[in-house]
DOMARNU-829984 format. One record per residue (C-alpha): residue in one letter; chain; x, y, z. Coordinates in pm, whole numbers, plus 32768, in hexadecimal, padded with zeros to 4 digits. Layout:
<pts>
(pt A; A; (X; Y; Z)) ...
</pts>
This chain:
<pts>
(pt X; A; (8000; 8000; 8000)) (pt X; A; (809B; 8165; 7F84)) (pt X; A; (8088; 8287; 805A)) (pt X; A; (7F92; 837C; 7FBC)) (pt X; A; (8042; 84E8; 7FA1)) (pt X; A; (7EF7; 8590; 7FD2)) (pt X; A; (7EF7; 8534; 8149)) (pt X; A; (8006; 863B; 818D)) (pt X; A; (7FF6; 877E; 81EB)) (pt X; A; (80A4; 8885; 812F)) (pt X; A; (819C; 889E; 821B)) (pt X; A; (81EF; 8748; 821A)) (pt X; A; (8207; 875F; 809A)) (pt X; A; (8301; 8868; 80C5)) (pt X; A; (83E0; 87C4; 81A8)) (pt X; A; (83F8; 8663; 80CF)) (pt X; A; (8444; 8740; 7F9A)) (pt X; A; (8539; 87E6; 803B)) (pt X; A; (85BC; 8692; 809D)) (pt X; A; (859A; 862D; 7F5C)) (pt X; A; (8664; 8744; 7EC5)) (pt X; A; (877C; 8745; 7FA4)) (pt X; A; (88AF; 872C; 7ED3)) (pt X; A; (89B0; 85E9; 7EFC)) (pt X; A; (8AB1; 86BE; 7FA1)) (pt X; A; (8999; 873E; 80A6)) (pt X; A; (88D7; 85DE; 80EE)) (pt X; A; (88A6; 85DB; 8279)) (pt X; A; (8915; 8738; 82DA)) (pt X; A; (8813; 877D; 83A4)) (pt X; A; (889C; 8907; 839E)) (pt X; A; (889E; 8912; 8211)) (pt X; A; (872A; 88A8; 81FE)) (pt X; A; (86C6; 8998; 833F)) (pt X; A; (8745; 8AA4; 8269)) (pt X; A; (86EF; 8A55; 80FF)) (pt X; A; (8566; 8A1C; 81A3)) (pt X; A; (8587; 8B64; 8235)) (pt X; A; (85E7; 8BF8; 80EF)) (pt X; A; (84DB; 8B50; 805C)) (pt X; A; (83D7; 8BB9; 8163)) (pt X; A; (8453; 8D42; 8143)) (pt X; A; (83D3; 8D2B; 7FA7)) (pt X; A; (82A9; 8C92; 8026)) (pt X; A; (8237; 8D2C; 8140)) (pt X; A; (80DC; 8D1B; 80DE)) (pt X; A; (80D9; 8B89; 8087)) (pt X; A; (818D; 8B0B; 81B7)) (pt X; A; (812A; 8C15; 82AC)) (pt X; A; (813D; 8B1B; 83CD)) (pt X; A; (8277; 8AE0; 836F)) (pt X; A; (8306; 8C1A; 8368)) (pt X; A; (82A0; 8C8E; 8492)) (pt X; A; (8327; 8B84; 8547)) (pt X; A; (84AB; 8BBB; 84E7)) (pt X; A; (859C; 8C91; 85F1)) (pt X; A; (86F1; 8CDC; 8637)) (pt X; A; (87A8; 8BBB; 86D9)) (pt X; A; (88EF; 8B5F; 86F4)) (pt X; A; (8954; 8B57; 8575)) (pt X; A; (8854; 8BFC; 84C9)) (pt X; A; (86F0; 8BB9; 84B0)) (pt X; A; (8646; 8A92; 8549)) (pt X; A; (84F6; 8A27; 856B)) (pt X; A; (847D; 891A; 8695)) (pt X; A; (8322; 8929; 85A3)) (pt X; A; (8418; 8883; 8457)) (pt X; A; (8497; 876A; 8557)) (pt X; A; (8317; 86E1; 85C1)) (pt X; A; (82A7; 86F0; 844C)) (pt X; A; (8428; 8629; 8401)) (pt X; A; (8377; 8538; 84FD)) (pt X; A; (824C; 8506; 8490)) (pt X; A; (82ED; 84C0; 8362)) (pt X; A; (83AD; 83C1; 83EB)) (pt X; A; (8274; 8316; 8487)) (pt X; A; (81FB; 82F8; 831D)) (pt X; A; (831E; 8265; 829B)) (pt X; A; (836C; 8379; 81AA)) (pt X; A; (84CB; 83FE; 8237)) (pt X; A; (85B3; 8358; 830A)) (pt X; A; (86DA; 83F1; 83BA)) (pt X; A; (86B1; 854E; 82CF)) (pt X; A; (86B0; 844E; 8198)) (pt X; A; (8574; 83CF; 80B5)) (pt X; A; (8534; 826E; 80B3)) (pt X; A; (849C; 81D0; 7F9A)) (pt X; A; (8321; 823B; 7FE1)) (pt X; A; (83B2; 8394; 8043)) (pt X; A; (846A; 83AA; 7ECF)) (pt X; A; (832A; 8327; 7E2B)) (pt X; A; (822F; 840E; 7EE5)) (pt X; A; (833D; 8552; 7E96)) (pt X; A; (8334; 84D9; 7D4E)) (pt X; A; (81A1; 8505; 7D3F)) (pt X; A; (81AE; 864A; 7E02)) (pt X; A; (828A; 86DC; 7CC4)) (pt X; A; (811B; 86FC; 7C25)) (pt X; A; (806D; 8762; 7D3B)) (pt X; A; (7FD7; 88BB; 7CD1)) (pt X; A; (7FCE; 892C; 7E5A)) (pt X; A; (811C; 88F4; 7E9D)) (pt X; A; (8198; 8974; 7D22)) (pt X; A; (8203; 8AE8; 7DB9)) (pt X; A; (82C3; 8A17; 7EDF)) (pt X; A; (8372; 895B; 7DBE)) (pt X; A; (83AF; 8A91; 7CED)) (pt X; A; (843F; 8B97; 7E21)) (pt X; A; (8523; 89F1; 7E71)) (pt X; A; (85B0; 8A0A; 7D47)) (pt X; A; (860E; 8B34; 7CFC)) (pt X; A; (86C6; 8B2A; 7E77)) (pt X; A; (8771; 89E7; 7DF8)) (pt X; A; (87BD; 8AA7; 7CE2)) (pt X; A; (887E; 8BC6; 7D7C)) (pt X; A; (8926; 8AE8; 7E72)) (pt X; A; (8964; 89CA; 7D9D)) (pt X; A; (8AD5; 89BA; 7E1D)) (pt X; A; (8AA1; 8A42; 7F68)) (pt X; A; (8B0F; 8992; 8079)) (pt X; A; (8A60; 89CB; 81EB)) (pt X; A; (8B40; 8AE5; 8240)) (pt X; A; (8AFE; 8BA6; 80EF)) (pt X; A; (89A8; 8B5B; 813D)) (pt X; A; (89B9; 8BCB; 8294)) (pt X; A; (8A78; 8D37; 8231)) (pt X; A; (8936; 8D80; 80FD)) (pt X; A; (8843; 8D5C; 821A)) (pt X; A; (8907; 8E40; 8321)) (pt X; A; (8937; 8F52; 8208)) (pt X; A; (87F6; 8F4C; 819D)) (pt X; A; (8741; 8F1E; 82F1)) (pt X; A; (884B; 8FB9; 83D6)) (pt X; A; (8786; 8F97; 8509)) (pt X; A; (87B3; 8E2C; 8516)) (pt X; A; (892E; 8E4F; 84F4)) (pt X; A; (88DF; 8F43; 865A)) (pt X; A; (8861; 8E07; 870F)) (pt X; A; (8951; 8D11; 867F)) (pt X; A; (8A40; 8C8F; 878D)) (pt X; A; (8B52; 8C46; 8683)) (pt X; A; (8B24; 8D46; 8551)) (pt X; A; (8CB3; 8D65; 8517)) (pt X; A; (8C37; 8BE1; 8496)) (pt X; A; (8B79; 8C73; 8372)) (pt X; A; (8C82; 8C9A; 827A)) (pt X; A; (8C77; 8C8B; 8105)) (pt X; A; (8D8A; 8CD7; 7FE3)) (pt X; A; (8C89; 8CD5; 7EDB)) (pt X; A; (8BBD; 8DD2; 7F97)) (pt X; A; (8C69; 8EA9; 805C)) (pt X; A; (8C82; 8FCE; 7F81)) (pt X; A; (8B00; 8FEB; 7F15)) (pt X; A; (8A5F; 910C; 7FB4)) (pt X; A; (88F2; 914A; 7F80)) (pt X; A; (8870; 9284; 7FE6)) (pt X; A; (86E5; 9207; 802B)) (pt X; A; (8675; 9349; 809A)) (pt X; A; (86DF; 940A; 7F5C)) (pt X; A; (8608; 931C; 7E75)) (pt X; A; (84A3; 937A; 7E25)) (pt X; A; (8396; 929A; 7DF6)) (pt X; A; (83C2; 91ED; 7C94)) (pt X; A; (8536; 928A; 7C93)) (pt X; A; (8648; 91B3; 7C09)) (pt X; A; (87C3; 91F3; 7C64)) (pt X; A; (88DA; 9115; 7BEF)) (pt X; A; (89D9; 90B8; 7CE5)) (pt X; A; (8B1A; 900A; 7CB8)) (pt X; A; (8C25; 8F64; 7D5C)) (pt X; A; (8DD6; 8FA3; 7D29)) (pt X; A; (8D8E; 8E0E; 7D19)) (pt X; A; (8D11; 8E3A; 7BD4)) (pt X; A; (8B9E; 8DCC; 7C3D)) (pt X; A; (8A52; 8EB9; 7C1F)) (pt X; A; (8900; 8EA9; 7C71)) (pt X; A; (87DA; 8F83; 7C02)) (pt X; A; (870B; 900B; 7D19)) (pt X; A; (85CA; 9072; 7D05)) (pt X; A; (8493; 90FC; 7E10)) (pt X; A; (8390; 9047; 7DAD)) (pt X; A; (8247; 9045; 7E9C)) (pt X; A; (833B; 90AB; 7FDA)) (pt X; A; (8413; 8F90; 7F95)) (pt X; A; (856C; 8F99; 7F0B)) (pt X; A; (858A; 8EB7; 7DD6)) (pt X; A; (86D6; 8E52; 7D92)) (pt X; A; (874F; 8DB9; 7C51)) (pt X; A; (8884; 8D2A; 7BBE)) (pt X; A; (8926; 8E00; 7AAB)) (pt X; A; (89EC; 8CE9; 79CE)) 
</pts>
């Protein structure tokens, strides 16, 4: 008997397709999914809500004690185990792909897996703390969040307008295109 994907909630959705998504190099970091979910939560605020809400300053960056009970209930249904999908959890993420209520989720993922596709925790870690510096206020280790492909971006929020695009680019040779869109800051690779 297959699980049927329409008995989770949205939030639950999230968090196995952010499992799903994780790449090789980032399989059971517990920190490295924390933040990309976060990420994922700031684009959609609106979808995952609950979510969110739920995320705060901890010791390294944003964690959320809401994310480890739906990681659990996950695990009772035999979908994840130990921050991994097992075979009904691959198969059900593999359904969810055409889910229509999850499709903005999916969207906001991968264009997050997109910008950090060779990120590793720390780089990870350092984009959240510059874009959220608050969190890098409450962090008990932020000297941790360091990142060469990062460290020279600069994105100076408060001087974009709604529907205002600025390019910004790194001495590293990398550059993203940033955009207000809705409130929220839409980043996207330049290649």
């Amino acid at each position: 008997m297959s699980f049927d994907p329409a008995d989770l909630t949205i939030n639950q959705k999230a968090v196995l397709l952010t499992l799903s998504k994780l790449p090789p190099q980032s399989r059971h970091d517990r920190r490295f999914f924390e933040k990309l979910l976060f990420l994922v939560t700031k684009a959609q605020p609106e979808l995952l809500e609950d979510i969110e809400d739920t995320f705060e300053g901890y010791r390294m960056g944003p964690y959320s004690e809401f994310v480890d009970e739906l990681s659990h209930h996950l695990e009772d249904f035999g979908l994840i185990k130990r921050m991994d999908l097992t075979g009904e959890g691959r198969t059900v993420a593999q359904k969810l792909a055409h889910d229509r209520e999850i499709a903005p989720v999916l969207e906001s993922l991968d264009e997050t897996l997109n910008l950090a596709r060779d990120f590793d925790v720390n780089d990870l870690l350092y984009l959240v703390y510059k874009l959220y510096p608050p969190l890098a206020e409450r962090s008990e280790f932020p000297e941790e969040a360091r990142s060469d492909k990062l460290e020279h971006f600069s994105i100076p929020v408060s001087r974009l307008a709604e529907g205002q695009s600025i390019t910004v680019s790194s001495d590293k040779g990398g550059s993203v295109n940033a955009t207000l869109r809705n409130g929220r800051l839409v980043l996207t690779p330049i290649h």
